[in-house]
mmCIF file of the N, C-alpha and C atoms, coordinates in Angstrom:
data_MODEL
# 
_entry.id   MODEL 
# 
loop_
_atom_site.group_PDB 
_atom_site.id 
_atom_site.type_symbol 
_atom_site.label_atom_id 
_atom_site.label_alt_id 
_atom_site.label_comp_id 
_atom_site.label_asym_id 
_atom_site.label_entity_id 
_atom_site.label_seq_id 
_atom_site.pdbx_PDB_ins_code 
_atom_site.Cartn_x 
_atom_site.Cartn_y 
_atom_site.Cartn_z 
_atom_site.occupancy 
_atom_site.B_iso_or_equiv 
_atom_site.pdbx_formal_charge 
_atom_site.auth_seq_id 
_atom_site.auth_comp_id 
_atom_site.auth_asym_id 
_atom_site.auth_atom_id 
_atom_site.pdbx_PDB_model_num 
ATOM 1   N N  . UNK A 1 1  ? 16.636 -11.092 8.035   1.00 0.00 ? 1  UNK A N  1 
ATOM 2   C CA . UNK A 1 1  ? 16.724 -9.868  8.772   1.00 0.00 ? 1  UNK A CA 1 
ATOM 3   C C  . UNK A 1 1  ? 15.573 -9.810  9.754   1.00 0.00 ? 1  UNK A C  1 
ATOM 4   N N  . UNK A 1 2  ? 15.544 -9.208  11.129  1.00 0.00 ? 2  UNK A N  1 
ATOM 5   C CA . UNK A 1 2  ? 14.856 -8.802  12.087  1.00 0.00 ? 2  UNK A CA 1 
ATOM 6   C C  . UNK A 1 2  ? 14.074 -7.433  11.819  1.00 0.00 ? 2  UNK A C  1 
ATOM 7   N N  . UNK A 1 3  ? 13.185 -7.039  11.781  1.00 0.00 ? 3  UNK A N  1 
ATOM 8   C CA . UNK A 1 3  ? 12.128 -5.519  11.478  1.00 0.00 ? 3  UNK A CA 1 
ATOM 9   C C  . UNK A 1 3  ? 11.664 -5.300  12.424  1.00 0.00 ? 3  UNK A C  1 
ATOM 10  N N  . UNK A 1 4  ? 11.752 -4.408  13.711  1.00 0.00 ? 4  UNK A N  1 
ATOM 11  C CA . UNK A 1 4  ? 10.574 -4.095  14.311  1.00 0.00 ? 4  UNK A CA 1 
ATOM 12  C C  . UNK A 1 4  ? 10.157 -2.765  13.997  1.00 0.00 ? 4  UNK A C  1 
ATOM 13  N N  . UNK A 1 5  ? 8.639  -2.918  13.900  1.00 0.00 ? 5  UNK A N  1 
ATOM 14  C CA . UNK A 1 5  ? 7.772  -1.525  13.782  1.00 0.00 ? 5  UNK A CA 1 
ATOM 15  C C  . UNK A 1 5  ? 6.081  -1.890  14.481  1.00 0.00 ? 5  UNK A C  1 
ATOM 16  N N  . UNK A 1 6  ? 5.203  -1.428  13.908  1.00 0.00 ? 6  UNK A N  1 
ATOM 17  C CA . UNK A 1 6  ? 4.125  -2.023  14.079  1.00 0.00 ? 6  UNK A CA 1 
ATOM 18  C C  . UNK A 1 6  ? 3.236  -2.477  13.282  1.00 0.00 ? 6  UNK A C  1 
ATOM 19  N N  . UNK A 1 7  ? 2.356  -3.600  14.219  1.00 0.00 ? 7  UNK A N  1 
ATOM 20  C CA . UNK A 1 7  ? 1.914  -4.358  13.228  1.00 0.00 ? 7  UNK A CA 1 
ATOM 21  C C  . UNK A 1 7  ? 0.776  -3.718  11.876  1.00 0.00 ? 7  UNK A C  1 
ATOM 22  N N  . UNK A 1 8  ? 0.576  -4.508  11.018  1.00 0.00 ? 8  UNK A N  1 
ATOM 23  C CA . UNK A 1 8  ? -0.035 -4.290  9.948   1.00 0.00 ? 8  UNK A CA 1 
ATOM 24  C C  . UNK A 1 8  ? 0.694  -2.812  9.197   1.00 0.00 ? 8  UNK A C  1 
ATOM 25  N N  . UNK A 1 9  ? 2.067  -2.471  9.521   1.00 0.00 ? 9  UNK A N  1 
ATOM 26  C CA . UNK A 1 9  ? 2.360  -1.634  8.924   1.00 0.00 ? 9  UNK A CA 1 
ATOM 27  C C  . UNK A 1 9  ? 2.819  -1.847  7.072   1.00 0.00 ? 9  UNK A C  1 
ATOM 28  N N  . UNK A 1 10 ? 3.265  -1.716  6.275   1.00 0.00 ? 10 UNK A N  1 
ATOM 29  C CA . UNK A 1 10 ? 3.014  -2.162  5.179   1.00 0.00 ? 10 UNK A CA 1 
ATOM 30  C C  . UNK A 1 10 ? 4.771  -1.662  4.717   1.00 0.00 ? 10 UNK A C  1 
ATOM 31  N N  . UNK A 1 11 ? 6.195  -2.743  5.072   1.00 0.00 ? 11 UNK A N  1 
ATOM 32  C CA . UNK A 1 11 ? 7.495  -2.103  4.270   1.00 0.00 ? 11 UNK A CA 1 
ATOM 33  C C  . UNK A 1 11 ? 7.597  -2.357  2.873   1.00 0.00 ? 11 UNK A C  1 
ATOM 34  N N  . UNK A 1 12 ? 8.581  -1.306  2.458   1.00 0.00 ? 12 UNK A N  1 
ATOM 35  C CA . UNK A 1 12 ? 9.059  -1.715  1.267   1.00 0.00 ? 12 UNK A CA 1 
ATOM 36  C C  . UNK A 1 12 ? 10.433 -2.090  0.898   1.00 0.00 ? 12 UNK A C  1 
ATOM 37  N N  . UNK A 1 13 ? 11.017 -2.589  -0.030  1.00 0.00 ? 13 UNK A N  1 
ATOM 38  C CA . UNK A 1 13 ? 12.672 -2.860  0.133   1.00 0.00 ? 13 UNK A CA 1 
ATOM 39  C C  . UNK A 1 13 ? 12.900 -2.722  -1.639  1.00 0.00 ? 13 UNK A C  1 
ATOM 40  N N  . UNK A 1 14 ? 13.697 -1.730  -1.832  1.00 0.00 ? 14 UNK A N  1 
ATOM 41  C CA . UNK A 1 14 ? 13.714 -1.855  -3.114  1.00 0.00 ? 14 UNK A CA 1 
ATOM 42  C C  . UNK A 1 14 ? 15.749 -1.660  -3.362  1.00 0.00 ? 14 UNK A C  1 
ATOM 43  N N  . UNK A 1 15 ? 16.312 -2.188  -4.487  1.00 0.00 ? 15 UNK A N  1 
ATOM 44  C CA . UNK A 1 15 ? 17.475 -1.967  -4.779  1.00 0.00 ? 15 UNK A CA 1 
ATOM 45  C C  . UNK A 1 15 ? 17.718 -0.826  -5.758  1.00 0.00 ? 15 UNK A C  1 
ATOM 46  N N  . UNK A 1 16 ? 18.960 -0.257  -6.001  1.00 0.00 ? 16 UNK A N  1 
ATOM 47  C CA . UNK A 1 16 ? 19.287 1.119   -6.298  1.00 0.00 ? 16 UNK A CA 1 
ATOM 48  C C  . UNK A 1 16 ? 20.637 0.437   -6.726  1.00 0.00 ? 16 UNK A C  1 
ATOM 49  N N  . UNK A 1 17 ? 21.276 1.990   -7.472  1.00 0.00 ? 17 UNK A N  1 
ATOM 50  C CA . UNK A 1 17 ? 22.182 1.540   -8.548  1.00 0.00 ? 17 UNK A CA 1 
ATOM 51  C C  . UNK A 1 17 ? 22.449 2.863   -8.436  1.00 0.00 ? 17 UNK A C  1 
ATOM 52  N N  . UNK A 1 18 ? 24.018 3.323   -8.356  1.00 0.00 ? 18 UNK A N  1 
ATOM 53  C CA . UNK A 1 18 ? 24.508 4.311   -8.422  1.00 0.00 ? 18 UNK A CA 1 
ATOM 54  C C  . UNK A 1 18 ? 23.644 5.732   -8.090  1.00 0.00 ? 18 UNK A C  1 
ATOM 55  N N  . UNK A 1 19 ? 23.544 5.732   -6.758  1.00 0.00 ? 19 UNK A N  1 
ATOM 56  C CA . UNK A 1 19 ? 23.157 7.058   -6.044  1.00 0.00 ? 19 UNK A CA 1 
ATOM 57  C C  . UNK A 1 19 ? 21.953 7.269   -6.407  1.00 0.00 ? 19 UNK A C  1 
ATOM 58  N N  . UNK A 1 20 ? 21.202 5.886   -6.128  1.00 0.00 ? 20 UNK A N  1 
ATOM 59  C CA . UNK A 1 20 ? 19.712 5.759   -6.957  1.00 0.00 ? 20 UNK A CA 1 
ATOM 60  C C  . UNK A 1 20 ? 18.973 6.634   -7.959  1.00 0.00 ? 20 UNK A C  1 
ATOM 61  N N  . UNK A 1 21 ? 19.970 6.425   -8.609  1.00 0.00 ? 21 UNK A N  1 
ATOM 62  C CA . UNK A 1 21 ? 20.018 6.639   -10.639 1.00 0.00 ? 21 UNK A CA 1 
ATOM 63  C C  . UNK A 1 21 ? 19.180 5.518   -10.984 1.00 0.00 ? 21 UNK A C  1 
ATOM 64  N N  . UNK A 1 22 ? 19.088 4.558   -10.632 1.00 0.00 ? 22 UNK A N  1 
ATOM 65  C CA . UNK A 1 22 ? 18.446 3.729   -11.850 1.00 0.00 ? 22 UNK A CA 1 
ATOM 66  C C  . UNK A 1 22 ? 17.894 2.467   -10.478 1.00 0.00 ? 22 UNK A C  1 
ATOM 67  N N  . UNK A 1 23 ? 16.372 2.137   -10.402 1.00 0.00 ? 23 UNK A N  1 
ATOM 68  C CA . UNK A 1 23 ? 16.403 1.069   -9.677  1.00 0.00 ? 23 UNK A CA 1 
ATOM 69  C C  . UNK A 1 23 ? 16.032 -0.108  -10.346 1.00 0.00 ? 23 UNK A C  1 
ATOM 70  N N  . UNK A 1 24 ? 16.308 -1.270  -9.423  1.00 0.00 ? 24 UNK A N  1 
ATOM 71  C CA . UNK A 1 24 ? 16.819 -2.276  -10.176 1.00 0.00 ? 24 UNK A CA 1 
ATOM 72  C C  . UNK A 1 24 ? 15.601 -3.229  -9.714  1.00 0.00 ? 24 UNK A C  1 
ATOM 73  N N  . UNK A 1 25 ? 14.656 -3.591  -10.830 1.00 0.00 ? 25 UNK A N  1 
ATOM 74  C CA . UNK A 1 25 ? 13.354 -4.870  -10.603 1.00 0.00 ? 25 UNK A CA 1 
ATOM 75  C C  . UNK A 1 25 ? 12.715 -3.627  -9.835  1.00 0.00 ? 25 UNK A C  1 
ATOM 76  N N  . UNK A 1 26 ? 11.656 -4.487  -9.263  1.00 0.00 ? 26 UNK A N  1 
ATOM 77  C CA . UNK A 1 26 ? 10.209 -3.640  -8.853  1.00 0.00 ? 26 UNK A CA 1 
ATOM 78  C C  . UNK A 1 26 ? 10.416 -3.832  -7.424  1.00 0.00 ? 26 UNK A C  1 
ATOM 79  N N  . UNK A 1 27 ? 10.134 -3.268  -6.350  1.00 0.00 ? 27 UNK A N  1 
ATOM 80  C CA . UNK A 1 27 ? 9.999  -2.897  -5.102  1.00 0.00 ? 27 UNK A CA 1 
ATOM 81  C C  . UNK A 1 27 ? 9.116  -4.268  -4.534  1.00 0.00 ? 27 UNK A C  1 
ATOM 82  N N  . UNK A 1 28 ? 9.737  -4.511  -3.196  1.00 0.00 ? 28 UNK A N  1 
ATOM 83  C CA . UNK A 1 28 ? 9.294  -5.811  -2.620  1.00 0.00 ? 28 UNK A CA 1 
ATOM 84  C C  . UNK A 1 28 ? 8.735  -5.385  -1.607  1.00 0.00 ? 28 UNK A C  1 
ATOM 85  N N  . UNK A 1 29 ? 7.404  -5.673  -1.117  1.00 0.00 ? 29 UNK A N  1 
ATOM 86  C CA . UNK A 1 29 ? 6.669  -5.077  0.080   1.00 0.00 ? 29 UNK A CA 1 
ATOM 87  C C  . UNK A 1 29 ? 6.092  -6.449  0.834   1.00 0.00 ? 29 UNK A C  1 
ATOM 88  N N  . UNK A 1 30 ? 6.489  -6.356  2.688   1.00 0.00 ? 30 UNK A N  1 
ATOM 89  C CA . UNK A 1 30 ? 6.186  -7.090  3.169   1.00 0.00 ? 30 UNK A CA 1 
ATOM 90  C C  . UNK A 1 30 ? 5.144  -6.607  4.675   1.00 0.00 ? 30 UNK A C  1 
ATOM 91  N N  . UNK A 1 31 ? 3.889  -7.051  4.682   1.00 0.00 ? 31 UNK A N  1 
ATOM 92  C CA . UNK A 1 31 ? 3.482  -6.649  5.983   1.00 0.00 ? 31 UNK A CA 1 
ATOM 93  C C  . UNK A 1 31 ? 3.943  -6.805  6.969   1.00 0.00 ? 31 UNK A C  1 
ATOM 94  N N  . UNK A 1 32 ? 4.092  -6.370  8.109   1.00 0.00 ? 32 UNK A N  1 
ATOM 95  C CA . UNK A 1 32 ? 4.492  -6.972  9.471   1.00 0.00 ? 32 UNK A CA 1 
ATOM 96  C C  . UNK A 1 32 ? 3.856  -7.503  9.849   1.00 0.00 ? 32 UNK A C  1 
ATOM 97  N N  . UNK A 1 33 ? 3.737  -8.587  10.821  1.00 0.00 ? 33 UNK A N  1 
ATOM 98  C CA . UNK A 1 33 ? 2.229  -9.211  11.656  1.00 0.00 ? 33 UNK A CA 1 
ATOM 99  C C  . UNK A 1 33 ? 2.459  -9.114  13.152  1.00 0.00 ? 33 UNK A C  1 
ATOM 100 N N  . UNK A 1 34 ? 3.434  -8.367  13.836  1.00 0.00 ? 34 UNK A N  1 
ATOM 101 C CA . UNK A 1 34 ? 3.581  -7.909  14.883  1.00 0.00 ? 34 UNK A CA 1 
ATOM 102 C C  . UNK A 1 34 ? 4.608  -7.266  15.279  1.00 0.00 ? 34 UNK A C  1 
ATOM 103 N N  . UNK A 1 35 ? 5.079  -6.777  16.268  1.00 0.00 ? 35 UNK A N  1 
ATOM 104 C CA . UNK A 1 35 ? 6.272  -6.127  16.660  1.00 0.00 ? 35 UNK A CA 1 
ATOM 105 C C  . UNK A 1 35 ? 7.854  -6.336  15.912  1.00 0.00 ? 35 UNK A C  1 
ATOM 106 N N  . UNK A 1 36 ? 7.562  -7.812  15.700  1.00 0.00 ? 36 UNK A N  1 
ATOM 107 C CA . UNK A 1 36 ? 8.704  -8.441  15.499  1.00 0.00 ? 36 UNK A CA 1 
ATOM 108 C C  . UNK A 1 36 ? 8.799  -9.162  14.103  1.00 0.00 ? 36 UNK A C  1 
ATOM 109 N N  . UNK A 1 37 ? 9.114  -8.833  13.332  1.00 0.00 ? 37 UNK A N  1 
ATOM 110 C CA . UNK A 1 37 ? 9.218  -9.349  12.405  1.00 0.00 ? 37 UNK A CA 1 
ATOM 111 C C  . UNK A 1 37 ? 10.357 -10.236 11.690  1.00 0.00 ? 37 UNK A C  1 
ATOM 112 N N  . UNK A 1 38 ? 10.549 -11.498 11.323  1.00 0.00 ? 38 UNK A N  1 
ATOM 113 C CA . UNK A 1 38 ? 12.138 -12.000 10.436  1.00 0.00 ? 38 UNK A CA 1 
ATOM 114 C C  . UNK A 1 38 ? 11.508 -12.568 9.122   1.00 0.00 ? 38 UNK A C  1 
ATOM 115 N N  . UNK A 1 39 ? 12.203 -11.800 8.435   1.00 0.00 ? 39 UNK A N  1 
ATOM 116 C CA . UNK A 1 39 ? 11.790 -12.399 7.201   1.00 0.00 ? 39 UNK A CA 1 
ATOM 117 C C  . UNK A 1 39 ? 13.184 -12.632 6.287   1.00 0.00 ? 39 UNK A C  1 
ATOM 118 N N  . UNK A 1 40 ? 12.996 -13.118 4.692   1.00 0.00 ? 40 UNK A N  1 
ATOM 119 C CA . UNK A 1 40 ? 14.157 -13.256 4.753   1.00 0.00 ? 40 UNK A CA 1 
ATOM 120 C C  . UNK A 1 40 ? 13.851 -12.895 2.891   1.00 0.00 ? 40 UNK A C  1 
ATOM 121 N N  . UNK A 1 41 ? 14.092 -12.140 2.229   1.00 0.00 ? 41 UNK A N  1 
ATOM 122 C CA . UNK A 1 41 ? 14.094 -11.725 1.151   1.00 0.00 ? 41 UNK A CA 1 
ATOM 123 C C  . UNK A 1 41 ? 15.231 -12.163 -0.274  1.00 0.00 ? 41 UNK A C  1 
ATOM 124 N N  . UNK A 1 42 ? 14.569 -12.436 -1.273  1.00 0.00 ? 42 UNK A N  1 
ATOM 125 C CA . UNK A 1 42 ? 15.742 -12.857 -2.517  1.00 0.00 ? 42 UNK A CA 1 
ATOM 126 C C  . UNK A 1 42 ? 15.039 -12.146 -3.549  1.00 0.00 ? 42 UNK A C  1 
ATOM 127 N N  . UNK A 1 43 ? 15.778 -11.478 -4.271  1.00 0.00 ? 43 UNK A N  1 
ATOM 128 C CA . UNK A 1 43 ? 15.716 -10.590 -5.522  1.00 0.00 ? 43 UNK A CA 1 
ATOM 129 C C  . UNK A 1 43 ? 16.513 -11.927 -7.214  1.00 0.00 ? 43 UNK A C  1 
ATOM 130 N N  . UNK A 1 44 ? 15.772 -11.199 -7.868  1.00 0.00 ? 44 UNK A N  1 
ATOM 131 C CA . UNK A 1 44 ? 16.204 -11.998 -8.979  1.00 0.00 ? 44 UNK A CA 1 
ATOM 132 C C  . UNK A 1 44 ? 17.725 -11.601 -9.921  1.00 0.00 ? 44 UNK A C  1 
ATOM 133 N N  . UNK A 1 45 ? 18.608 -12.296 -10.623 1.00 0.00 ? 45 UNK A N  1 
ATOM 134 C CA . UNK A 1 45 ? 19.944 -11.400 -10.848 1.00 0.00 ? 45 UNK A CA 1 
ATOM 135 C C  . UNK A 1 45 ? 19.504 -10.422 -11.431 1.00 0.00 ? 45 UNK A C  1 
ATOM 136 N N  . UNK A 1 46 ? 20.522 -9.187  -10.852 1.00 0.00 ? 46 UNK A N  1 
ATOM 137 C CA . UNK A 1 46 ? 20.762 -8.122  -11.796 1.00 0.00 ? 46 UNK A CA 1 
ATOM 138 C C  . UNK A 1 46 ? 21.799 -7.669  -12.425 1.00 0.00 ? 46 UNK A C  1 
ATOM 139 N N  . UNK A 1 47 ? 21.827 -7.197  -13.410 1.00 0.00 ? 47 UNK A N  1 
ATOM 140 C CA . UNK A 1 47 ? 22.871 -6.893  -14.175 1.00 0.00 ? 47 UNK A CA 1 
ATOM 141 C C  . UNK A 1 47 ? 23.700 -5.594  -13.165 1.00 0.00 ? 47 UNK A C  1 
ATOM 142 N N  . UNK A 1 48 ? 25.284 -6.030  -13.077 1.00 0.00 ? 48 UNK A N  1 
ATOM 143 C CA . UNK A 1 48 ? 25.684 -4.839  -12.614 1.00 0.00 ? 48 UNK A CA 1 
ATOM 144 C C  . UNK A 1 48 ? 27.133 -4.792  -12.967 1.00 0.00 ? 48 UNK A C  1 
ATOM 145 N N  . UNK A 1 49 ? 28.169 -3.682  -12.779 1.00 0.00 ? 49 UNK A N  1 
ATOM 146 C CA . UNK A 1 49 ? 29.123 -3.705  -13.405 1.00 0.00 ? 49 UNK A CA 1 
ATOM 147 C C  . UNK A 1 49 ? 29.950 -3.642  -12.372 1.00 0.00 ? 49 UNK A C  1 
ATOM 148 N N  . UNK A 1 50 ? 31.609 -3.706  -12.258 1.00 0.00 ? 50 UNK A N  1 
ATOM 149 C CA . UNK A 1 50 ? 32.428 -3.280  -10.998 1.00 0.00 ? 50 UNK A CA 1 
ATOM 150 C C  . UNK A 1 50 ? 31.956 -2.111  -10.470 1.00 0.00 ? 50 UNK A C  1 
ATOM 151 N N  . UNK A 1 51 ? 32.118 -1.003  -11.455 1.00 0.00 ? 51 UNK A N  1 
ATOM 152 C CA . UNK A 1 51 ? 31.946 0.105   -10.384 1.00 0.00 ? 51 UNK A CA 1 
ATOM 153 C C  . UNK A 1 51 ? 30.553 0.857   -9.868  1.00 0.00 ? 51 UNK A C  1 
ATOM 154 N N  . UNK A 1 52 ? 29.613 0.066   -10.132 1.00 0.00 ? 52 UNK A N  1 
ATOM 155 C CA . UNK A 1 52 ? 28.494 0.307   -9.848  1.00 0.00 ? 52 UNK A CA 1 
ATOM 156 C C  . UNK A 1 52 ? 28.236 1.110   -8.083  1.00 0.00 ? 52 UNK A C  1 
ATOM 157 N N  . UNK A 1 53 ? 27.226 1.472   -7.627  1.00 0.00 ? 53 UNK A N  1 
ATOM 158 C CA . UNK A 1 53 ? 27.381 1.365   -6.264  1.00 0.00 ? 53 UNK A CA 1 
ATOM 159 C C  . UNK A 1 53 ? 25.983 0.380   -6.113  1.00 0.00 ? 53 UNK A C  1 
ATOM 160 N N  . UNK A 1 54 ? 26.247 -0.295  -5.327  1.00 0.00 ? 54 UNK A N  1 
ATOM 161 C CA . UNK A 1 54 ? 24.353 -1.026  -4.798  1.00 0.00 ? 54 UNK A CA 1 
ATOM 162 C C  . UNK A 1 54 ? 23.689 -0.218  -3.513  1.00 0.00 ? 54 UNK A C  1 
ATOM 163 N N  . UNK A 1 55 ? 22.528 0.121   -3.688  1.00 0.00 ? 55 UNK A N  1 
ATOM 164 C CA . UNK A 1 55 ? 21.982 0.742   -2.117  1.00 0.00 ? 55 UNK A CA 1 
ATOM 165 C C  . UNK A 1 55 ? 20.599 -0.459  -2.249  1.00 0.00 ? 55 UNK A C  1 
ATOM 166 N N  . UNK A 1 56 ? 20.151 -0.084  -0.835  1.00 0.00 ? 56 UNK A N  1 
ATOM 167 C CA . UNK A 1 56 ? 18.460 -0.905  -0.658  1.00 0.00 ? 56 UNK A CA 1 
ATOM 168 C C  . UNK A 1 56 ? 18.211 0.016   0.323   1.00 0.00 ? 56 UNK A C  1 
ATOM 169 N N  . UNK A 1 57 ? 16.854 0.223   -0.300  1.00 0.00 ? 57 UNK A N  1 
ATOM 170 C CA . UNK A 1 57 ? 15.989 1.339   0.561   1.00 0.00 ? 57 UNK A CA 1 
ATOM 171 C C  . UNK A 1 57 ? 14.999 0.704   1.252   1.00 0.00 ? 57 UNK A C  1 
ATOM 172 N N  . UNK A 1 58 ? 14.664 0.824   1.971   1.00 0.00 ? 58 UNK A N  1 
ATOM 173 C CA . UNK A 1 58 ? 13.447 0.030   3.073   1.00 0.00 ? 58 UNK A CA 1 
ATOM 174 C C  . UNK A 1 58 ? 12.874 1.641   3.468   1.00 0.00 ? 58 UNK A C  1 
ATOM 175 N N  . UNK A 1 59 ? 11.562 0.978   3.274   1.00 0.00 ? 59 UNK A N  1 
ATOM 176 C CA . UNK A 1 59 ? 10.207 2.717   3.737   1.00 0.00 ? 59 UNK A CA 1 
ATOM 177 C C  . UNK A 1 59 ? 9.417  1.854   4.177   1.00 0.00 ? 59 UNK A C  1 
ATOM 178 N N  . UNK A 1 60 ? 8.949  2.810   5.099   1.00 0.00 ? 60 UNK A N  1 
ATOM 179 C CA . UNK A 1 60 ? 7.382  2.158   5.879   1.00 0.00 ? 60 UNK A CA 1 
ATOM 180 C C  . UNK A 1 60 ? 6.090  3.031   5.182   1.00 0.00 ? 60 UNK A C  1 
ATOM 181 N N  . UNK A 1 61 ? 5.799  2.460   4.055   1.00 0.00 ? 61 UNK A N  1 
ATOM 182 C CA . UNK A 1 61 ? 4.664  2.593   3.295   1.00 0.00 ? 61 UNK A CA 1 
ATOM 183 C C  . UNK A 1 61 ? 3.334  3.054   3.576   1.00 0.00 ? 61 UNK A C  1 
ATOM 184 N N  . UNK A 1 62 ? 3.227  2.419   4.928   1.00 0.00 ? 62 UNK A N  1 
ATOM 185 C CA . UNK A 1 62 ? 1.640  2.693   5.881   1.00 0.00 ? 62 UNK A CA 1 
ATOM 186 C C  . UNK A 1 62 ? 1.651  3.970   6.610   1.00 0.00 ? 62 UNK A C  1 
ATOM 187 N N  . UNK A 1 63 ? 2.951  4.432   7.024   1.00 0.00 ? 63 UNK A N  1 
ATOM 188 C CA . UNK A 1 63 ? 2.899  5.653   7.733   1.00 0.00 ? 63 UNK A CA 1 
ATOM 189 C C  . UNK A 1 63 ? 4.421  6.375   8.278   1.00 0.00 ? 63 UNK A C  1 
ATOM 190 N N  . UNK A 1 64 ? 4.473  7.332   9.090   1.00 0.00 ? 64 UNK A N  1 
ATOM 191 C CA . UNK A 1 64 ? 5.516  7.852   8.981   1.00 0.00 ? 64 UNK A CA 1 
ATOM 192 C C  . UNK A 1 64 ? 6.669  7.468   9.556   1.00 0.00 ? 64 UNK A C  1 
ATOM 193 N N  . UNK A 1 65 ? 5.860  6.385   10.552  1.00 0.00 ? 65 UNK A N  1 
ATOM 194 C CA . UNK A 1 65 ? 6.654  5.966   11.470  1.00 0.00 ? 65 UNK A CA 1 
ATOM 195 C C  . UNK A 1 65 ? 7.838  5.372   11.492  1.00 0.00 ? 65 UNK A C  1 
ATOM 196 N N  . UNK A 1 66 ? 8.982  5.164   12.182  1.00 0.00 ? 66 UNK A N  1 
ATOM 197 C CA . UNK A 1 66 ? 10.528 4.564   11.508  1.00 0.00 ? 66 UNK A CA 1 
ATOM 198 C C  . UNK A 1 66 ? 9.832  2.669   12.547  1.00 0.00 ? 66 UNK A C  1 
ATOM 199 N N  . UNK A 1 67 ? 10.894 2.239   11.457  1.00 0.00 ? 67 UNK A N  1 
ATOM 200 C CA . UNK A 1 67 ? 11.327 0.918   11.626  1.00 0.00 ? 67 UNK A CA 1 
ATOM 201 C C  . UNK A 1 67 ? 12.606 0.582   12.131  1.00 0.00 ? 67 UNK A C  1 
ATOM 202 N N  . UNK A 1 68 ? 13.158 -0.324  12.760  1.00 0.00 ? 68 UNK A N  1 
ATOM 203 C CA . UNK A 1 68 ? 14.270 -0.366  12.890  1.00 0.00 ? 68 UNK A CA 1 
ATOM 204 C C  . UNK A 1 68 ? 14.977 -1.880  12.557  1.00 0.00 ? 68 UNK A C  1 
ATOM 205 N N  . UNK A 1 69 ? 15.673 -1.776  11.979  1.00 0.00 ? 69 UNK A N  1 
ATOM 206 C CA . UNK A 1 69 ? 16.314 -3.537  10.655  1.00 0.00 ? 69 UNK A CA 1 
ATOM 207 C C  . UNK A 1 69 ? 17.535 -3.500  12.022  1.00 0.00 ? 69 UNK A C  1 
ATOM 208 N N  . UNK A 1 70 ? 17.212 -5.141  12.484  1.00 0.00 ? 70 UNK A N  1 
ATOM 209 C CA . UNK A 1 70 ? 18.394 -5.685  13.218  1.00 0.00 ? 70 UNK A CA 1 
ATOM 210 C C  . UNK A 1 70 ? 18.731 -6.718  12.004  1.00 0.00 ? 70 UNK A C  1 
ATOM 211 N N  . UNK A 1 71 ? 20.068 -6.960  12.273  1.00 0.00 ? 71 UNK A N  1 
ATOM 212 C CA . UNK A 1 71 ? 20.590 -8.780  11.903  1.00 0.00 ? 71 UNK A CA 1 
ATOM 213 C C  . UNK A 1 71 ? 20.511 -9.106  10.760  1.00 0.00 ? 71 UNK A C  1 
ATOM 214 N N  . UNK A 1 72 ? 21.085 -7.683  9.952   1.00 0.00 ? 72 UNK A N  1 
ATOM 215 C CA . UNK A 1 72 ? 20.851 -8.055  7.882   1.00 0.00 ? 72 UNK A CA 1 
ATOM 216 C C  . UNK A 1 72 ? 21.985 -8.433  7.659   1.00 0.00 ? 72 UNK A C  1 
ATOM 217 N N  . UNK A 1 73 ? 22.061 -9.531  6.634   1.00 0.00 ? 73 UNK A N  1 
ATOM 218 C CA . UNK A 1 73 ? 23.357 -9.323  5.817   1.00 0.00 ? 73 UNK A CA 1 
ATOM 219 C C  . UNK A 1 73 ? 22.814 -9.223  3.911   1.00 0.00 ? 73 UNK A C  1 
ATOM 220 N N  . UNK A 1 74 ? 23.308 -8.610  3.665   1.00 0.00 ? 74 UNK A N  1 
ATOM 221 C CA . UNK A 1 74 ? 23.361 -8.534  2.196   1.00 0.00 ? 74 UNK A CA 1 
ATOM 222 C C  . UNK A 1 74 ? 24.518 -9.194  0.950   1.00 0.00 ? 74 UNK A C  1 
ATOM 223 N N  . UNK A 1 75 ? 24.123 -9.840  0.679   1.00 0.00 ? 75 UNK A N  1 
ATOM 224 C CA . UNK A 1 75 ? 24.933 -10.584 -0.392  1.00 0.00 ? 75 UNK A CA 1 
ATOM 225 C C  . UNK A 1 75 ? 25.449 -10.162 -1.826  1.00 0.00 ? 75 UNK A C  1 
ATOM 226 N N  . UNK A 1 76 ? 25.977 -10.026 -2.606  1.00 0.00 ? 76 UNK A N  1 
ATOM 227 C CA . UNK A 1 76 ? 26.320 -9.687  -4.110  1.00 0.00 ? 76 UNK A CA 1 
ATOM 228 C C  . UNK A 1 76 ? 26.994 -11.096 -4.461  1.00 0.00 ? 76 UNK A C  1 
ATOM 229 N N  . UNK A 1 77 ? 26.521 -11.482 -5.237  1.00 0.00 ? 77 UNK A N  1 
ATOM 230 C CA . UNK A 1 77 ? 27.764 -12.869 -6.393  1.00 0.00 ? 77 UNK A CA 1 
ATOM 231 C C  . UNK A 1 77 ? 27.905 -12.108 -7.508  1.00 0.00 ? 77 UNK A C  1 
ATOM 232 N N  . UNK A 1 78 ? 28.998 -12.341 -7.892  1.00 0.00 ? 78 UNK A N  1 
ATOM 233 C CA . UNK A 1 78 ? 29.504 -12.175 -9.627  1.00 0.00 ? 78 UNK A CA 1 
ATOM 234 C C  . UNK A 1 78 ? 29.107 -13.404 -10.308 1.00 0.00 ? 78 UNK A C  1 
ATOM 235 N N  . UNK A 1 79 ? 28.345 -13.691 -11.647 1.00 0.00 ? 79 UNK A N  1 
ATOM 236 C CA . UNK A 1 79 ? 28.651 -14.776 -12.280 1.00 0.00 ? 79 UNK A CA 1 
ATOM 237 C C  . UNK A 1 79 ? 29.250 -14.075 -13.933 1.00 0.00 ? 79 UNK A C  1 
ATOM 238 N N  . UNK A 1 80 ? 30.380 -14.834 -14.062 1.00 0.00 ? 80 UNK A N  1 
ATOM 239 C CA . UNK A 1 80 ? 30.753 -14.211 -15.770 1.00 0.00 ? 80 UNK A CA 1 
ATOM 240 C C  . UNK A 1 80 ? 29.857 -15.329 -16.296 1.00 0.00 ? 80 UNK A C  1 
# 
C-alpha cells in the first residue's frame, strides 16, 4: 500500500472483528520517513468464522492529522 502524510508521523493498522467487538493480535505501527510512503504489511493467521465481518483501522498516532492510503489490497485465505 501507498501512505501519504507527514514525515516522522507515527501510523497504526490494527484488524477488527465484527463491528470492532473483538480485535484481532496487537496493533502494527509504522513510521513514515517522508511524504510518501509503500510499505507492505502481513499479520499472523487468525481465527475467523464465515460470518464474521473483518475491518482494519489505520490512525495517525502522532497527531491529528489525516493520511491518505492509495493502492491497498487486502487479502483473507480460508485454511480448513
Amino acid at each position: 500500500m501507498s501512505i501519504t502524510g507527514t514525515a516522522a508521523d507515527v501510523i497504526s493498522f490494527a484488524v477488527f472483528k465484527n463491528n470492532k467487538d473483538v480485535q484481532m493480535g496487537s496493533r502494527v505501527t509504522h513510521t513514515l520517513t517522508g511524504n510518501i510512503d509503500a510499505l507492505n504489511l502481513s499479520l499472523p493467521p487468525m481465527p475467523f468464522v464465515p460470518t464474521d465481518t473483518v475491518e482494519i483501522w489505520i490512525q495517525n498516532e502522532t497527531a491529528g492529522r489525516d493520511i491518505t492510503m492509495q493502492d491497498a489490497s487486502f487479502s483473507v485465505h480460508r485454511f480448513d
